[in-house]
N, C-alpha and C positions, 0 to 999 in steps of 0.2 A: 792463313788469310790470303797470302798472294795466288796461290792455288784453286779458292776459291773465287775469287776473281778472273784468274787463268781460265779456268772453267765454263766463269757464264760468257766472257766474252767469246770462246769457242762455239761455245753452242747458242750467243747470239749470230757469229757468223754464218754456222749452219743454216739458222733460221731465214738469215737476209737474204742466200742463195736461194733457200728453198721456196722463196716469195717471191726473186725473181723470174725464177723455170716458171712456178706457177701463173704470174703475170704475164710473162709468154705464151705458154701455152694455149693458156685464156684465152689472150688475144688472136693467135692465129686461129682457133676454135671457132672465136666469132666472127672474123674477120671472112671468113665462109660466107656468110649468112648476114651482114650487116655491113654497113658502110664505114671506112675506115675513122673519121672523125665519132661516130656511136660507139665502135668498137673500142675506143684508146680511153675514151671520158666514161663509160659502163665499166673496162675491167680498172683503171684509176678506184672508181667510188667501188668499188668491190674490194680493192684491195685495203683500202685506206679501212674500211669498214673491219676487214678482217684483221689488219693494226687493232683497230679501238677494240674488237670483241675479245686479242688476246688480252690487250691489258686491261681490261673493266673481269676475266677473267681470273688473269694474275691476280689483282689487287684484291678480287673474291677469297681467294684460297690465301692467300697473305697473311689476311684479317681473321680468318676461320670462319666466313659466311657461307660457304662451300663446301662441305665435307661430302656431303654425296650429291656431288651437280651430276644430272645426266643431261640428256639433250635437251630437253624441256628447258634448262636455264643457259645452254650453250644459245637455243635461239632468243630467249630473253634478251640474252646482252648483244645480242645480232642485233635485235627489235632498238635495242635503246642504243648502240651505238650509230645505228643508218638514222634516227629522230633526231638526238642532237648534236651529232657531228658532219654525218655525211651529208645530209639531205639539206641542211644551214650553210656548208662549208658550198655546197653545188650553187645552189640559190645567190649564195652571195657572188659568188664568183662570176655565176650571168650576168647577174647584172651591175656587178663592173663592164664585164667586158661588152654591155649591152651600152653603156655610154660612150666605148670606143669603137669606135666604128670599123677599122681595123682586124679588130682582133676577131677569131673564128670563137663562136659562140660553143653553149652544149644544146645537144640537141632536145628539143622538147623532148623528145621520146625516150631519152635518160633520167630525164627528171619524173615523169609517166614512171618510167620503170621502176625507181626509185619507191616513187607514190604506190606503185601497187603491187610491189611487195614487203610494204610493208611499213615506210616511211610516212604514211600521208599524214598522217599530224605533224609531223617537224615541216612536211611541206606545206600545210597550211598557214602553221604559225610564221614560216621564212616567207610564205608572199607576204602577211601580215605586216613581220617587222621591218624586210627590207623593201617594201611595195613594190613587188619582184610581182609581174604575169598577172596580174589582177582586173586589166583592163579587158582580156581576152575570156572573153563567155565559155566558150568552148573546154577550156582548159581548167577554169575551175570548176566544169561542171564533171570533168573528168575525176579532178582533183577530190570531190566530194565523192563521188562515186568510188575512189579509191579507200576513201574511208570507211567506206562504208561495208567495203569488203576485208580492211583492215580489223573492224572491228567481229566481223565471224572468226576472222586467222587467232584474233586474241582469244573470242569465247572458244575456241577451238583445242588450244594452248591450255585453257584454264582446266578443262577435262581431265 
C-alpha cells in the first residue's frame, strides 16, 4: 500500500513539473505576440482548464464511463471544464477586481478568447450571475456571436 502511494505521489510530482515547463513555455510563446498582463491571465485559464480536463478525465476512467475515450471526449471535458470552471472562476474574479480599483484587471480579450473557443455559455451565464460586463453593448454582442459559433464547434463535435 505504501508503495502505491509512493508511486502516485512520484508521478504527481512529475506531472506538477511538467505543467510548469508547460506554463512557461506557453508563456514565453505568447509573450511574442501579446501583452504581458493577456499573456499571464490566458496561459493561467489554460492551465487551470487543463487541471479540470485531467481530473473530470480521471474521475471518467475511475468510474468505468471511459473505456474507449478518444479525442472527441478529451475535448468534451476541455468544453465542460473552460464552461464551468474556467470561464465562472475568470468572470468572478473581474469583477472583484472591477470593484478595486487598484488591482490590474483581465483583459477583455481573454474573456473574448475564453468565449470563442469554446466557453460562451459559462460566459453568458457568469455575466448573468455575477452581473459581470452586461452594461457594454459591444461585448455582449460579441459574446453572442461567440455562441453562436460555439454552437457549429458542438454540431461539429457531434459528427
Amino acid at each position: 500500500m505504501n508503495d502505491l502511494i509512493e508511486n502516485n505521489l512520484i508521478s504527481l510530482g512529475y506531472l506538477l513539473v511538467q505543467m510548469a515547463v508547460a506554463w512557461a513555455l506557453l508563456f514565453i510563446l505568447l509573450r511574442f505576440v501579446m501583452s504581458k498582463v493577456f499573456a499571464v491571465w490566458f496561459v493561467n485559464g489554460y492551465m487551470l482548464n487543463a487541471v479540470i480536463t485531467a481530473i473530470f478525465f480521471s474521475l471518467g476512467f475511475q468510474l468505468n464511463l471511459l473505456q474507449d475515450a478518444g479525442f472527441k471526449e478529451l475535448v468534451v471535458f476541455q468544453l465542460i471544464g473552460l464552461n464551468l470552471v474556467v470561464v465562472p472562476c475568470f468572470y468572478w474574479l473581474d469583477k472583484k477586481k472591477a470593484r478595486s480599483l487598484t488591482a490590474t484587471r483581465i483583459p477583455e480579450g481573454v474573456l473574448h478568447t475564453f468565449s470563442f473557443v469554446g466557453g460562451a455559455v459559462g460566459a453568458l451565464a457568469s455575466q448573468k450571475v455575477f452581473r459581470h460586463k452586461t452594461a457594454k453593448e459591444g461585448f455582449r454582442k460579441k459574446t453572442w456571436v461567440a455562441l453562436m459559433l460555439n454552437i457549429l464547434l458542438f454540431y461539429a463535435l457531434s459528427l
